[in-house]
C-alpha positions as CSV (number, residue, x, y, z in Angstrom):
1,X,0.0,0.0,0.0
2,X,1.5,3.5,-0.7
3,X,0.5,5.9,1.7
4,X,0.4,10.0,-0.9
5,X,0.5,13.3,0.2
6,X,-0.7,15.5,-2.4
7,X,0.0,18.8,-2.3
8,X,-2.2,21.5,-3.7
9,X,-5.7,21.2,-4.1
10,X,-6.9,23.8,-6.1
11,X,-7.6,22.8,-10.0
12,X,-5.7,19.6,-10.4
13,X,-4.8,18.0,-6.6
14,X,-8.7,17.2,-5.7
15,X,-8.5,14.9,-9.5
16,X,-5.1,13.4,-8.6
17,X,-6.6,12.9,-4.7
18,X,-9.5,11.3,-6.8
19,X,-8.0,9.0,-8.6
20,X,-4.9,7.6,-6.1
21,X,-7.9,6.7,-3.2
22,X,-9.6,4.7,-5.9
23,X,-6.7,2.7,-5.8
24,X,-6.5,0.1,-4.3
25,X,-3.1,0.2,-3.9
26,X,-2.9,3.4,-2.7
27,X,-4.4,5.8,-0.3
28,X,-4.5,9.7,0.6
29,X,-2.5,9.6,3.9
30,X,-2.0,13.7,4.1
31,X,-3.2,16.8,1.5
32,X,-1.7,20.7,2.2
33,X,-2.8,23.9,1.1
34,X,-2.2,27.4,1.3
35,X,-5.9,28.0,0.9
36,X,-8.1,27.6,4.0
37,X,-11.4,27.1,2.3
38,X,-9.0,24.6,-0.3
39,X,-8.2,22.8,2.9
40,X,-11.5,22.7,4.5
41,X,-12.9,21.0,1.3
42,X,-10.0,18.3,1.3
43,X,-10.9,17.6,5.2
44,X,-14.6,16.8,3.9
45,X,-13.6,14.6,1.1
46,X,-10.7,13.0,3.3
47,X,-11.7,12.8,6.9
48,X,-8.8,10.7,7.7
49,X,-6.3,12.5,6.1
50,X,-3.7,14.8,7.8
51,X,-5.0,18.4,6.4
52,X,-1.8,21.0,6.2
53,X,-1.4,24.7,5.4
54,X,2.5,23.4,4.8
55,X,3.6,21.3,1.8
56,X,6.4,20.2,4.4
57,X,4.3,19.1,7.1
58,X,2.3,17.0,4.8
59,X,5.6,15.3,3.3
60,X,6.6,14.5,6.6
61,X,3.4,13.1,7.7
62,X,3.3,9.0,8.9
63,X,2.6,6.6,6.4
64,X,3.5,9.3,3.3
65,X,6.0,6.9,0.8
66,X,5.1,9.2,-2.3
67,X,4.2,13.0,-3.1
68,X,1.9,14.5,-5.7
69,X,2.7,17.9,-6.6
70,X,0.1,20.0,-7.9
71,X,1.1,23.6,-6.8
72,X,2.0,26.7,-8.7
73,X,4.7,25.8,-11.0
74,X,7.2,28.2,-9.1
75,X,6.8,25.9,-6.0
76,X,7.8,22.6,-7.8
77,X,11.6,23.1,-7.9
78,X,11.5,23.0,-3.9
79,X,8.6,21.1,-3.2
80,X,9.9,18.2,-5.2
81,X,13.7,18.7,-4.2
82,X,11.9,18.8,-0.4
83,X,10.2,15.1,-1.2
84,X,13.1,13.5,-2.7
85,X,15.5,14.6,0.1
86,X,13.0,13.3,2.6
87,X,13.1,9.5,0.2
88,X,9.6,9.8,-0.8
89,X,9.0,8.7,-4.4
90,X,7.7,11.8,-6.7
91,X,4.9,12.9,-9.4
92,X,5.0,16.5,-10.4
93,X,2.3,17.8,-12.3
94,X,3.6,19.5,-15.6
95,X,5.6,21.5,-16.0
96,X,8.6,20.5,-14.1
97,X,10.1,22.9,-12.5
98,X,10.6,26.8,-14.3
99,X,13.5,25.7,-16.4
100,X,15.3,23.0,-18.2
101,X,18.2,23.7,-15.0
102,X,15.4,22.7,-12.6
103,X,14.1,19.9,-14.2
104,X,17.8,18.8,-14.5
105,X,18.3,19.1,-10.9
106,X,15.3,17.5,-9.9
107,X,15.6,14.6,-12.2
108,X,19.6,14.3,-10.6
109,X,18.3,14.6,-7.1
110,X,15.7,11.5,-7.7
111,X,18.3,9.4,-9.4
112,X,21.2,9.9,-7.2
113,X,18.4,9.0,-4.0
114,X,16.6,5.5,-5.8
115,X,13.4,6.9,-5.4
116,X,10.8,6.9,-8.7
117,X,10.3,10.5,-10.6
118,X,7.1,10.6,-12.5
119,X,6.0,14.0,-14.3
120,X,2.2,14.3,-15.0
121,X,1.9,14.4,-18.8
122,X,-1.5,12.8,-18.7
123,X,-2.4,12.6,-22.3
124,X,0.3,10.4,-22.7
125,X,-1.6,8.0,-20.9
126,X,-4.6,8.6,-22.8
127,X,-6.1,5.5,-24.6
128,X,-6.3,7.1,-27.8
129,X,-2.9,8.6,-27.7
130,X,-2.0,5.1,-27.3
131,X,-3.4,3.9,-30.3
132,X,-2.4,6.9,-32.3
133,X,1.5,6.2,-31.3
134,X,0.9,2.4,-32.2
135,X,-0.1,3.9,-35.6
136,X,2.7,6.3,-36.0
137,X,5.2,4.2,-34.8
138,X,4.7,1.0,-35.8
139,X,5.0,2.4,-39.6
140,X,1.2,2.3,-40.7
141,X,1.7,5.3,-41.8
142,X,4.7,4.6,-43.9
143,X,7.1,7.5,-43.9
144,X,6.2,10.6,-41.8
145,X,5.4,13.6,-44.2
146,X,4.3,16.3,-41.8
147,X,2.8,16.8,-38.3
148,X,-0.2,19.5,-37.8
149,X,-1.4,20.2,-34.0
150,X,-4.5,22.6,-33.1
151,X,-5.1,23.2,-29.4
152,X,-7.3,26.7,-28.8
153,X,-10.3,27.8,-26.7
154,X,-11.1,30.0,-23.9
155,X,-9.2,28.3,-20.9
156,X,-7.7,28.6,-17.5
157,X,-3.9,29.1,-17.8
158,X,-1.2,29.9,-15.7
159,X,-0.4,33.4,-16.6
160,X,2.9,33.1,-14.9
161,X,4.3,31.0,-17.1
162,X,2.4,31.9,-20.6
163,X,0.5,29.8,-23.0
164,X,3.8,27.8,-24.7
165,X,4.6,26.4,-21.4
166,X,0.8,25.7,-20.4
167,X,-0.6,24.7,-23.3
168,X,2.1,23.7,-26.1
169,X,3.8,21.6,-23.6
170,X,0.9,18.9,-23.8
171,X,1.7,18.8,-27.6
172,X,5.0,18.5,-27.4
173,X,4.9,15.9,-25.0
174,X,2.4,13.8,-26.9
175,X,4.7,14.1,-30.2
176,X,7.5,13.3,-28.1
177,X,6.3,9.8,-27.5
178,X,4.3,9.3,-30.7
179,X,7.3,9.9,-32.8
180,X,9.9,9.2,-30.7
181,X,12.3,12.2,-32.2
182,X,13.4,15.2,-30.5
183,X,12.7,18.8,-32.2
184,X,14.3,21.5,-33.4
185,X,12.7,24.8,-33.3
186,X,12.4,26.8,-36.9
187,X,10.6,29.4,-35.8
188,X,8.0,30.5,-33.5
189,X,5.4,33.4,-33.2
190,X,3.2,35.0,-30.9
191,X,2.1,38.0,-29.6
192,X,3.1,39.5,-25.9
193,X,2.2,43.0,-24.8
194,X,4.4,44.9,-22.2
195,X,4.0,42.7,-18.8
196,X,1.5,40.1,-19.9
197,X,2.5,36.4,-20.9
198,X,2.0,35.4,-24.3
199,X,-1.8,34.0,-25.0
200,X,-1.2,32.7,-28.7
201,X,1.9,31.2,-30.4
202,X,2.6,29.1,-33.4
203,X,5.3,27.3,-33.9
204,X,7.0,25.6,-36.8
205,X,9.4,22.6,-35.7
206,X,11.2,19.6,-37.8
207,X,11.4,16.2,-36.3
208,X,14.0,14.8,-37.6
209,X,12.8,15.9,-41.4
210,X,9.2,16.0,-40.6
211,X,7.9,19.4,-40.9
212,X,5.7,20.1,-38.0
213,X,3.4,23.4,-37.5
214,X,1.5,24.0,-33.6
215,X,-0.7,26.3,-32.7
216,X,-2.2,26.8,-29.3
217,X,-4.2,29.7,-28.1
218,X,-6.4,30.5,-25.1
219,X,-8.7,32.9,-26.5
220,X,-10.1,30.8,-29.4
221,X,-14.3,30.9,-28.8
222,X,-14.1,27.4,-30.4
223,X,-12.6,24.8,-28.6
224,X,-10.5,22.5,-30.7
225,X,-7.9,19.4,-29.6
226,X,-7.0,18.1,-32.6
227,X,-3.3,16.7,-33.9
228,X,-2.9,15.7,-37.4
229,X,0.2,13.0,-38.6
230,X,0.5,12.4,-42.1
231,X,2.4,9.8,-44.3
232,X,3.2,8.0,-47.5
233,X,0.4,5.3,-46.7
234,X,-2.0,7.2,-45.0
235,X,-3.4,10.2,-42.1
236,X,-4.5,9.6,-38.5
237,X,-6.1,12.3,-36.6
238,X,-6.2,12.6,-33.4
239,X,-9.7,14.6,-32.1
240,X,-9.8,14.3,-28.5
241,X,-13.1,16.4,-28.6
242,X,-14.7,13.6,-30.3
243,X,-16.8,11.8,-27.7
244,X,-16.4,7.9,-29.2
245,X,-14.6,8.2,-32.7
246,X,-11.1,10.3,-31.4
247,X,-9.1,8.6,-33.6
248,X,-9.7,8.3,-37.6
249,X,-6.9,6.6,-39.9
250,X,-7.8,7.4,-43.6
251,X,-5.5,4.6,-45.3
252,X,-4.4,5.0,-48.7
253,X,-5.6,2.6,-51.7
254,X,-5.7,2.5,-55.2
255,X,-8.5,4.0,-57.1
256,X,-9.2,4.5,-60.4
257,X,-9.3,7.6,-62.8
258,X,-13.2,7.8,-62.4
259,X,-13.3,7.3,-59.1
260,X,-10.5,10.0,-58.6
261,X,-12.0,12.7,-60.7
262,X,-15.6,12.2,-58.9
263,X,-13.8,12.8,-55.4
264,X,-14.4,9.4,-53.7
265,X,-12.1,7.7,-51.1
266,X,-9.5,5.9,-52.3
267,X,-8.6,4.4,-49.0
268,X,-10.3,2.5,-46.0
269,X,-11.3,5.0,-43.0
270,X,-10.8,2.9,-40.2
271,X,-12.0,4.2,-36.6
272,X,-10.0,2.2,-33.9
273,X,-11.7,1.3,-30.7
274,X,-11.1,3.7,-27.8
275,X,-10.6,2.0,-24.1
276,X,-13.3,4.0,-22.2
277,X,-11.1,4.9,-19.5
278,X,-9.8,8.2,-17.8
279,X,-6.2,8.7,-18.8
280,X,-5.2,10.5,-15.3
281,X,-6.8,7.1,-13.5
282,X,-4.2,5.4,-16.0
283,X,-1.6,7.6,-14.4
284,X,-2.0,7.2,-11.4
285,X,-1.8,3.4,-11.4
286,X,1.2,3.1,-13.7
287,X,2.5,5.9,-11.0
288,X,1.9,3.7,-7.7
289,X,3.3,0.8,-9.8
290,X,6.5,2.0,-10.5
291,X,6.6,3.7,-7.1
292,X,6.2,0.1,-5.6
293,X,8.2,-2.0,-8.3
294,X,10.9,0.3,-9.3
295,X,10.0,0.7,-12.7
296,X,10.7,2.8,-14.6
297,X,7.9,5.4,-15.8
298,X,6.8,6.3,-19.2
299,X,7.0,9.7,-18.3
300,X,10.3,9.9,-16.4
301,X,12.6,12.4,-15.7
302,X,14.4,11.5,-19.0
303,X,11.1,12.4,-21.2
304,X,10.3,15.6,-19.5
305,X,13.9,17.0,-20.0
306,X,13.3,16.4,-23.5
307,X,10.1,18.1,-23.8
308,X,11.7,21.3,-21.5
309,X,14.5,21.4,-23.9
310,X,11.8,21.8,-26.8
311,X,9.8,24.5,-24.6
312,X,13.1,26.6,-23.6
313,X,13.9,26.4,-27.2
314,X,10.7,27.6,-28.5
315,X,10.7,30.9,-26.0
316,X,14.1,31.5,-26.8
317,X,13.1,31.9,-30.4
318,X,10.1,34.2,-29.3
319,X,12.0,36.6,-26.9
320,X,15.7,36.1,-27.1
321,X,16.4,39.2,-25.4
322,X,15.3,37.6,-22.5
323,X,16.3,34.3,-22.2
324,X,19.6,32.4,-22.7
């Protein structure tokens, strides 16, 4: 049984608390919180849990073998360095840490103490991101032509850390895995008025001579999740606003000159079947696994450096006066 403290429960920390006490592996032995009406609601849902205004106090709570950090992103540098010195295994909701540097550190720190580091890029443990890398990769596709992502509407985002770091970082993280290539930035665009983080950006990338184009926004009226991959032998897309069909592979055929000129199909559309089942529950259960087993997650430290490195890339393109 793995006793989690989760700290933060604003947005995020009352789903992660959700989903570890349906475990039943796992259960909610402490939750902390700034907030005292945050705290108050965490006490109702988990009567039995130690309830904290300090992050520290809850890490060093009885029965706590893992931490689930879902705090401000500014806190996660020292919240996760706090857990891992104090041998507790960790899961850090994205981003982690500020920086490439303190993702580095952290990812050090959990090495050098045994414990498991696990950073919360939860569509990668979505069923239909699943199939959509077993398309990808296992060469369905047949060579990669190009990579188109769309992922707009009127959200909630940190405004501390801007929409690239928010928002593109979910797409960045998802092509990480589905292609298995690391980018390189061609250019990026946005717009950013004196003192306010960025709240659209496109960016134009190349994996590895795949032409990729992103664009995430959070002032879009329209709503839209949507990733296209293209190939030699076919297209899968990728809607995650799609209630049952989220994933439709249009397969290339032969057809003939009639059938061209009249606009038909020349391909099979194939809809896989989607696994009904909540991605972050997914997470949580490969994350208590590799916290009890020692394996090693999908979503290590490794993957997120990867995906940081993409993200500090893409804002030093868009202000380079200010980064390095």
């Amino acid at each position: 049984m793995i006793g989690v403290a989760v700290l933060g429960y604003g947005y995020w920390g009352p789903k992660l608390a959700r989903n570890f006490a349906a475990l039943p592996d796992a259960r909610i032995v402490a939750i902390a919180d700034v907030d005292e009406t945050a705290r108050a609601l965490a006490a109702r849902e988990y009567p039995e849990a130690l309830i904290a205004a300090d992050a520290a106090a809850a890490i060093a709570a009885p029965g706590v073998d893992a931490v689930a950090i879902a705090t401000p992103p500014a806190w996660h540098y020292a919240q996760a360095l706090a857990a891992i010195e104090a041998d507790k295994h960790v899961l850090i909701e994205k981003p982690c840490g500020t920086s490439f540097d303190q993702a580095r550190a952290i990812t050090a720190a959990a090495a050098a103490s045994g414990r498991t580091l696990m950073v919360d890029h939860t569509f990668i443990y979505s069923p239909a991101v699943e199939v959509l890398a077993s398309i990808a990769r296992g060469g369905e596709l047949g060579e990669l032509i190009y990579i188109e992502s769309v992922r707009t509407n009127l959200a909630r985002f940190d405004p501390a850390i801007g929409v690239v770091r928010d928002l593109a970082t979910h797409d960045l993280a998802i092509l990480d895995h589905v292609t298995g290539r690391a980018p390189v930035v061609v250019s990026a665009r946005n717009r950013r008025l004196p003192g306010e983080p960025e709240d659209f950006a496109f960016l134009a990338l190349d994996y590895g001579g795949v032409p990729a184009h992103l664009h995430v926004d959070c002032v879009s009226p329209v709503k839209i999740r949507r990733m296209t991959i293209g190939g030699t032998e076919g297209v899968v897309i990728f809607d995650d606003m799609e209630p049952v069909e989220k994933i439709r592979w249009y397969r290339r055929g032969r057809a003939s000159t009639a059938e061209l000129r009249t606009g038909f199909r020349s391909g099979a559309v194939i809809c896989p079947p989607i696994a009904a089942v909540e991605p972050l529950a997914r997470m949580a259960a490969h994350f208590v696994h590799c916290a009890a087993t020692k394996a090693r997650p999908l979503t290590d430290g490794a993957s997120a450096l990867r995906v940081l490195a993409a993200v500090d890339a893409v804002e030093r393109c868009l202000h380079p006066a200010t980064t390095r």
